[in-house]
C-alpha positions as CSV (number, residue, x, y, z in Angstrom):
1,X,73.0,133.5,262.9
2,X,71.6,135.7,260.1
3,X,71.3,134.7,256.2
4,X,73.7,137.7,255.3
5,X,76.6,137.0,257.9
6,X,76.1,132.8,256.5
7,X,77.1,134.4,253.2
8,X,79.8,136.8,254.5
9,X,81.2,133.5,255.9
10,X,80.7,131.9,253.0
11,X,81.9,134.4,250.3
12,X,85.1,134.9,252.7
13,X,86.0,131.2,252.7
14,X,85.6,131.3,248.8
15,X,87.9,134.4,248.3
16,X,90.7,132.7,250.5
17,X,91.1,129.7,248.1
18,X,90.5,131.7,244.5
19,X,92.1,129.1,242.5
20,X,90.3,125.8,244.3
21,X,86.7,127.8,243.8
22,X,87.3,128.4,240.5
23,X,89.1,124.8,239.3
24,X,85.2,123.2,241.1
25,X,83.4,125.4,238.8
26,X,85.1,124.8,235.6
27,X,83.1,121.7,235.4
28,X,80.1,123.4,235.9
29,X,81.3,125.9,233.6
30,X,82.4,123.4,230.6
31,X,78.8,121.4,231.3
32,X,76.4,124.6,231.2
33,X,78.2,125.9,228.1
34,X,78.4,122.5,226.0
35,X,74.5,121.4,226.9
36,X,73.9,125.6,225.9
37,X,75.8,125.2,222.1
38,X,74.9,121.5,221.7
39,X,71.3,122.3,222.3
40,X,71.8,125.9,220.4
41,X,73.8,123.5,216.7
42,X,70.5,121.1,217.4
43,X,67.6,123.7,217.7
44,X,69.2,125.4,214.9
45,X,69.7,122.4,212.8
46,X,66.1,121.0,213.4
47,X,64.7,125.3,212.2
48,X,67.0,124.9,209.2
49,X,65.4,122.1,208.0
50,X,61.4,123.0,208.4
51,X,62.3,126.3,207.0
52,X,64.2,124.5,203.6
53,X,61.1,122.5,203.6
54,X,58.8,124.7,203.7
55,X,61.0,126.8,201.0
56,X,60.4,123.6,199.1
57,X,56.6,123.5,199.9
58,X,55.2,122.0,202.9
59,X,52.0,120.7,200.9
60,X,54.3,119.1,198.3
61,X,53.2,115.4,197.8
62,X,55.6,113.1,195.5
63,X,53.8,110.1,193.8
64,X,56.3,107.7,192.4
65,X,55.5,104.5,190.5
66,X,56.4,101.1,192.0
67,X,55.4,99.5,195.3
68,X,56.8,101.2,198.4
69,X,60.1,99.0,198.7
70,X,61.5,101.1,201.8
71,X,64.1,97.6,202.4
72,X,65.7,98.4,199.3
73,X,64.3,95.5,197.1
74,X,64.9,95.5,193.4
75,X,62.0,95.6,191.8
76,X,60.9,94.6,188.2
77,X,61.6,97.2,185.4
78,X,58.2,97.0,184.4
79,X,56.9,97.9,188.1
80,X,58.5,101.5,187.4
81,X,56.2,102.0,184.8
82,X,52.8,102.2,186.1
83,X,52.3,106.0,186.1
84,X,50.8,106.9,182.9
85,X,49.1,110.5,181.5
86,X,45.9,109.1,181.8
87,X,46.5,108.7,185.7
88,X,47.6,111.9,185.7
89,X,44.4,113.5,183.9
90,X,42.4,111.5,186.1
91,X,44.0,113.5,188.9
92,X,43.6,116.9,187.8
93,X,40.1,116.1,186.4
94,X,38.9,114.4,189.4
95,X,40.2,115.8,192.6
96,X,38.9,118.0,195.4
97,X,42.1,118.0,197.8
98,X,44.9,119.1,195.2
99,X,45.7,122.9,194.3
100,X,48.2,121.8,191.8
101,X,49.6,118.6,189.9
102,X,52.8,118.5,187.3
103,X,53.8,115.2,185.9
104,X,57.1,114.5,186.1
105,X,59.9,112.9,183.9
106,X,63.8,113.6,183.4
107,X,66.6,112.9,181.0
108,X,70.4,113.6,182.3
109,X,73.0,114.8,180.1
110,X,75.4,117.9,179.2
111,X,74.2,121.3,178.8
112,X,76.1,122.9,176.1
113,X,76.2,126.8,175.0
114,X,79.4,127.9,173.1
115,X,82.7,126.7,174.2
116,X,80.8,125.9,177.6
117,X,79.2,122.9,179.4
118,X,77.6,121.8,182.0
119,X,76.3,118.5,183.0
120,X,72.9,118.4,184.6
121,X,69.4,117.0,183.9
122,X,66.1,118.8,182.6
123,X,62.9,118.1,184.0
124,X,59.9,117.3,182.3
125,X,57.1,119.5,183.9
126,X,53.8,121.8,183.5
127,X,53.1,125.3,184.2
128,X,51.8,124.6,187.5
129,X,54.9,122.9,188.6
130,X,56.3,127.0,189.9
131,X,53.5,126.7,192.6
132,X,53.8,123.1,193.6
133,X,58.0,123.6,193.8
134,X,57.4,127.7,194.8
135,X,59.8,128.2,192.0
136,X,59.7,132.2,190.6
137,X,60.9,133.2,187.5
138,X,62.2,136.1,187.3
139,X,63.8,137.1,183.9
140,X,61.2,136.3,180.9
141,X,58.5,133.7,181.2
142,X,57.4,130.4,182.0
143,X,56.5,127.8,178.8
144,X,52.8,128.1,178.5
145,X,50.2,125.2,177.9
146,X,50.5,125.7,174.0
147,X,54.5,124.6,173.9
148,X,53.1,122.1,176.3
149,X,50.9,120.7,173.5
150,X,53.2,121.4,170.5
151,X,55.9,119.6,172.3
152,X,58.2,122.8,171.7
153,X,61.8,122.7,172.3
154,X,61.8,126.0,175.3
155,X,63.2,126.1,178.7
156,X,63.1,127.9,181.9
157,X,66.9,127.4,183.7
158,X,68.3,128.1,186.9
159,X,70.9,130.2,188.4
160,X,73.7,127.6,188.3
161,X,73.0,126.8,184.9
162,X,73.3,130.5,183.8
163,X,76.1,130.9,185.9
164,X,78.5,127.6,184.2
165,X,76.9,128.4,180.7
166,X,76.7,132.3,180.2
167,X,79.8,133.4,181.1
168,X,80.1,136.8,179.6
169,X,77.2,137.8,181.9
170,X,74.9,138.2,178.4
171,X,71.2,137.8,178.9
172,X,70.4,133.7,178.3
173,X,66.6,135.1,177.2
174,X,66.3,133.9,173.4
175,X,69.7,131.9,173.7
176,X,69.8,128.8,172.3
177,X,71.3,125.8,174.4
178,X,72.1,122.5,173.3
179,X,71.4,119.6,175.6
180,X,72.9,116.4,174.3
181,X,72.0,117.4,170.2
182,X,68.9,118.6,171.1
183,X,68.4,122.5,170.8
184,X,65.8,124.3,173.3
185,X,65.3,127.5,173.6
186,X,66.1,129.7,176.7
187,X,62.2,131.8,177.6
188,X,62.9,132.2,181.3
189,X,65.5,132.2,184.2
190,X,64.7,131.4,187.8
191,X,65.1,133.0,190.7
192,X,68.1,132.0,193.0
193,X,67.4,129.7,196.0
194,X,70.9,127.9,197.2
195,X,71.4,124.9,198.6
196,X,69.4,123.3,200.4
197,X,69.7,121.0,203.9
198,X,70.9,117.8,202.0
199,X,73.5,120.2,200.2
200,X,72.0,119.8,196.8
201,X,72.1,123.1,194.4
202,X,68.4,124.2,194.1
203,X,69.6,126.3,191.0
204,X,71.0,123.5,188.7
205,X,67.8,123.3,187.3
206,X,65.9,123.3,183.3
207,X,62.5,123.1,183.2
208,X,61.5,122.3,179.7
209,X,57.5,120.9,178.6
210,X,56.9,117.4,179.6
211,X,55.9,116.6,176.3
212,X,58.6,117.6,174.8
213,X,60.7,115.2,177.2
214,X,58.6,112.3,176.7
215,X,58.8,112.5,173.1
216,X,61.8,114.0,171.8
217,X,64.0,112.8,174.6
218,X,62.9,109.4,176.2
219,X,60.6,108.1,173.9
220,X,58.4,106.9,176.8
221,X,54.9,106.8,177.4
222,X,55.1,106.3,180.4
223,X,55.7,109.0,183.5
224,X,58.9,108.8,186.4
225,X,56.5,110.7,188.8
226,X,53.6,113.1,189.4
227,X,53.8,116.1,192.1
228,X,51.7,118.0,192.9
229,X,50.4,120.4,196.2
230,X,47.3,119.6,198.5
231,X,45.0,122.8,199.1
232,X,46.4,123.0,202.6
233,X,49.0,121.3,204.7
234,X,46.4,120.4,207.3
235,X,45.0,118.3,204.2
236,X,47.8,116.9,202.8
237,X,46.4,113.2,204.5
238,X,43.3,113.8,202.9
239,X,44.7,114.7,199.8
240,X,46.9,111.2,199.8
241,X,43.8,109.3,200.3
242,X,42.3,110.7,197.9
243,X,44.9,110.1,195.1
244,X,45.5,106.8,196.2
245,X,42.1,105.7,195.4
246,X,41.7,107.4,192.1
247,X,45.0,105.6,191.4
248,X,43.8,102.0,192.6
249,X,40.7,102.7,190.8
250,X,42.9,103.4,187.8
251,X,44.8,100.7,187.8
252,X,42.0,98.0,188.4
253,X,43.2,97.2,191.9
254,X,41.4,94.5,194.2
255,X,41.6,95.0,197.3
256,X,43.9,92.4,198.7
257,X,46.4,94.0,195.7
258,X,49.1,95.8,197.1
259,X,49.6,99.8,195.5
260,X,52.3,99.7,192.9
261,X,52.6,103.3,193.3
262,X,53.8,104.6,196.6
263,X,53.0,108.4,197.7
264,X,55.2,110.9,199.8
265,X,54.8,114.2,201.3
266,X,56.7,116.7,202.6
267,X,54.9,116.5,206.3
268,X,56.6,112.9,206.3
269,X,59.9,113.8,205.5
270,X,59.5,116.8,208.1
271,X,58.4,114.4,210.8
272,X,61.4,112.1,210.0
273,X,64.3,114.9,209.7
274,X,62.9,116.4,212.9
275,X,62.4,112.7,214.8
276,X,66.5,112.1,214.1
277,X,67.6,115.8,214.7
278,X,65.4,115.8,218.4
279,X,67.2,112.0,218.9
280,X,71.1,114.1,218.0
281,X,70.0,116.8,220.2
282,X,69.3,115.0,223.0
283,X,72.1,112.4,222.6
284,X,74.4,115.4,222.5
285,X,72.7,117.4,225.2
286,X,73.2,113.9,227.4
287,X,76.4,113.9,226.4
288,X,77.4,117.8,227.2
289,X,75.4,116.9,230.7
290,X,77.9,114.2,232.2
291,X,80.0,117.7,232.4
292,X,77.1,118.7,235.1
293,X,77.6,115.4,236.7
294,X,81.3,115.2,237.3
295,X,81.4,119.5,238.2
296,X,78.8,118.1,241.0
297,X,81.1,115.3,242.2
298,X,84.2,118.5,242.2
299,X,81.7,120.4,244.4
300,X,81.1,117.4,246.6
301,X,85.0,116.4,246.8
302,X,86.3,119.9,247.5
303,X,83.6,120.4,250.2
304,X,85.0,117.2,251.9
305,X,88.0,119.2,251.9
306,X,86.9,121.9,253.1
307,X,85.1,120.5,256.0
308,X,88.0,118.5,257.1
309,X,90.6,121.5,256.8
310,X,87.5,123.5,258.8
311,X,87.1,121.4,261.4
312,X,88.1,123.4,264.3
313,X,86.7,126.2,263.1
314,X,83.6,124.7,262.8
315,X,83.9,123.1,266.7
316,X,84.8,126.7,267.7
317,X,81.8,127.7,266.1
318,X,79.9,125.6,267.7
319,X,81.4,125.9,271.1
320,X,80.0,129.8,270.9
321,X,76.5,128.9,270.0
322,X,76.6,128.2,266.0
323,X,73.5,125.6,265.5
324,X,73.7,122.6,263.2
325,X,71.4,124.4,260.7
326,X,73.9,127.5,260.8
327,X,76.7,125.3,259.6
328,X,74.5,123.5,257.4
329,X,73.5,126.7,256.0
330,X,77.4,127.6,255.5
331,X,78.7,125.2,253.6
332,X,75.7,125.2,251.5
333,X,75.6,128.5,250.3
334,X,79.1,127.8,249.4
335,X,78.4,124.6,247.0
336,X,75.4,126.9,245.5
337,X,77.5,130.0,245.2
338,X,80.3,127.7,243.6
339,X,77.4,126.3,241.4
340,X,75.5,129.9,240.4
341,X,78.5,131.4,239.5
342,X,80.3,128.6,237.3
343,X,76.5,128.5,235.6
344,X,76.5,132.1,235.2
345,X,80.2,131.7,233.6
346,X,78.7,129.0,231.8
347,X,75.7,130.5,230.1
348,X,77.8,133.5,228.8
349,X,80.5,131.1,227.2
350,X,77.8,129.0,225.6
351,X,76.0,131.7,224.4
352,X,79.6,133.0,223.1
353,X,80.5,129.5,222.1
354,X,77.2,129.1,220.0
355,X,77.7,132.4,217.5
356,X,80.8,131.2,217.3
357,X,79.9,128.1,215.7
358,X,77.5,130.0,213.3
359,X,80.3,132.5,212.2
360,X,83.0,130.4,212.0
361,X,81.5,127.0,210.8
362,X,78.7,128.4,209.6
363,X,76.1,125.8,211.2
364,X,72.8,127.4,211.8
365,X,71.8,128.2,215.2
366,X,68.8,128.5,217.7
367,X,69.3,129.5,221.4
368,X,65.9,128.5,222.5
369,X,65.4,130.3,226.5
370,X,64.1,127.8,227.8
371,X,67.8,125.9,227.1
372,X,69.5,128.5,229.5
373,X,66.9,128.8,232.0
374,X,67.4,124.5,232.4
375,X,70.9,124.5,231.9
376,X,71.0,127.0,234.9
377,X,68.2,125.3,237.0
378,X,70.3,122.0,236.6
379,X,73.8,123.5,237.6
380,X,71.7,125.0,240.5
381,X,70.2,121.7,241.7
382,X,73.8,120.0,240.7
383,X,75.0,122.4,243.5
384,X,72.4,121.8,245.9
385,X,72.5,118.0,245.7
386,X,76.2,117.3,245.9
387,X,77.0,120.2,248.4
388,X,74.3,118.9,250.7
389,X,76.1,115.7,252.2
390,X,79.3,117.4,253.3
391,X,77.7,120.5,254.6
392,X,75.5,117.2,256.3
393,X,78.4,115.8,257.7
394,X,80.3,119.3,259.0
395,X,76.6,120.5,260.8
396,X,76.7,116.8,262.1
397,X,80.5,117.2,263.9
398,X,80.4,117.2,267.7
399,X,81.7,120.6,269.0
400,X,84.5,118.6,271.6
401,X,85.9,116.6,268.8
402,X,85.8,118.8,266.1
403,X,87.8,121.3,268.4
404,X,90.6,118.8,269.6
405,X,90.9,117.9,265.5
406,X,94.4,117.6,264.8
């Protein structure tokens, strides 16, 4: 018997049970489309991420004082103070791996401008901090190095802060805001960026001269951080190395001494975002996949059915010359047609299911193809596997019995 009269057979058995064919697929159907949109929300998910990263700078490296106390020790207030401007000079004087370096300090408090206020923090930085950060401004100017020196009361703000402050929609260039009692003077606004993956508003931010911060605000001499951007992010390790040792040096470090700074960069955060989204992804995808399993035991159980309620026809069969490999061949094309189909059904509602999950709950998204070409290899195989035994047992019957099968 021909391939194309096995799937006449086989197509013909299908269309006289609709209902039964298409009950065995749904769990094909609900396990191609959930591993399809769980994979779709994790892909999507992981791309949001390195693309808010790199938004923030993938070269970005974050030197904070203290020892790295990742276990959550408290450490001595004095330990937070070991990052002075002379470590900071010594960085920008003395390294080959860096493109740019800011320090870092900030004060928290309320932003005031009229009747209006806003509660927020300004940032103690340096002009180079825009290309560390990729921070644009776009209305007015940056501070330059001589309010740097003069410790002059300016600011560059952010869209938020505009937003809560100027309400009338007036220009904030030349406006005088108040933060706490202290009066600084609006030179610049920044462009917009949103939020960002951890939900935090990129645009509730005041840049004002470190300096100025230092002296006016905290009264420290001391610095909460330094960032600053390797030439590259293929030498961001370099870079590290390179800061750590000007910092040791610095700090008259032996070498059994532990750092009592501790350095970060973007790559690292990357690598750990990415390690836990892969781990979600795949603990989801496993999870959508147990759909796959139990639509392959349907396919196996209705087959039994099937091969029990055909058991005559399959001895008549038989009985006028049908080989073991033609009925074989019968009842497997069924599983697999059962199988293609509900995976066909099930890559277009997963596909469907995904945008809707970016329109609706506006989760980002990435249908990767080689998510629909497995999903529909495994429903495939899924078919193949389970169908196999039953069509097994039916090309196994013996003609004499299967005929006299009550």
């Amino acid at each position: 018997m021909n391939g194309t009269n096995l799937f006449k057979i086989a197509l013909r058995a299908l269309a006289n049970n609709k209902l039964r064919a298409f009950l065995t697929m749904l769990g094909i159907i609900i396990g191609v489309a959930s591993v399809i949109t769980m994979l779709a929300i994790g892909q999507g998910s992981k791309k949001s991420i390195q693309s808010q990263i790199a938004e923030m700078g993938s070269n970005m490296i974050m030197i904070n004082p203290g020892a790295d106390m990742r276990g959550g020790v408290r450490q001595d207030p004095s330990a937070m103070q070991t990052l002075k401007l002379t470590d900071y000079q010594s960085l920008q004087n003395n390294t080959k791996y860096l493109a740019a370096i800011s320090p870092n300090v900030s004060s928290s408090g309320q932003f005031i401008y009229g009747a209006n206020n806003y509660p927020g923090s300004v940032n103690g930085v340096n002009t180079e901090y825009l290309s560390i950060r990729q921070l644009t401004v776009e209305n007015g100017d940056m501070f330059t190095d001589a309010d740097i020196q003069s410790s002059a009361k300016v600011c560059v703000i952010g869209k938020t802060i505009v937003d809560n402050l100027f309400t009338d929609g007036s220009d904030p260039i030349g406006h005088v805001i108040r933060f706490n009692k202290i009066p600084f003077r609006v030179v610049g606004v920044l462009k917009a960026k949103g939020y960002n993956t951890m939900g935090q508003d990129q645009d509730a931010v005041v840049l004002a001269p470190y300096t100025t911060v230092m002296k006016r605000m905290l009264a420290v001499t001391y610095l909460q951080g330094i960032m600053a951007s390797a030439l590259t992010e293929d030498m961001t390790e370099q870079a590290i190395t390179e800061v750590s040792s000007i910092l040791r040096t610095n700090h008259k470090l032996r070498i059994t001494d532990d750092d009592d700074f501790n350095i970060r960069s973007q790559q690292e955060l990357s690598t750990m975002l990415n390690s836990t989204t892969d781990l979600m992804t795949t603990l989801l995808a496993c999870i959508a996949g147990i759909s796959l399993i139990v639509g392959g035991i349907g396919i196996m159980n209705i087959m039994y059915v099937s091969v029990t309620e055909r058991t005559r026809e399959i001895g008549l069969r038989m009985s006028v010359g049908a080989r073991g490999i033609d009925i074989l061949s019968q009842f497997l094309i069924e599983a697999i047609l059962i199988s293609i189909t509900g995976g066909i059904i099930g890559v277009i509602l997963g596909i469907g299911a995904s945008f809707g999950v970016k329109i609706f709950a506006h989760w980002p998204i990435y249908i990767q193809p080689w998510s629909v070409v497995l999903s529909f290899a495994v429903c495939t195989v899924t078919g193949v596997f389970f169908g196999w035994y039953p069509a097994k047992k039916a090309a196994d019957l013996d003609p004499i019995d299967a005929i006299r099968y009550e």
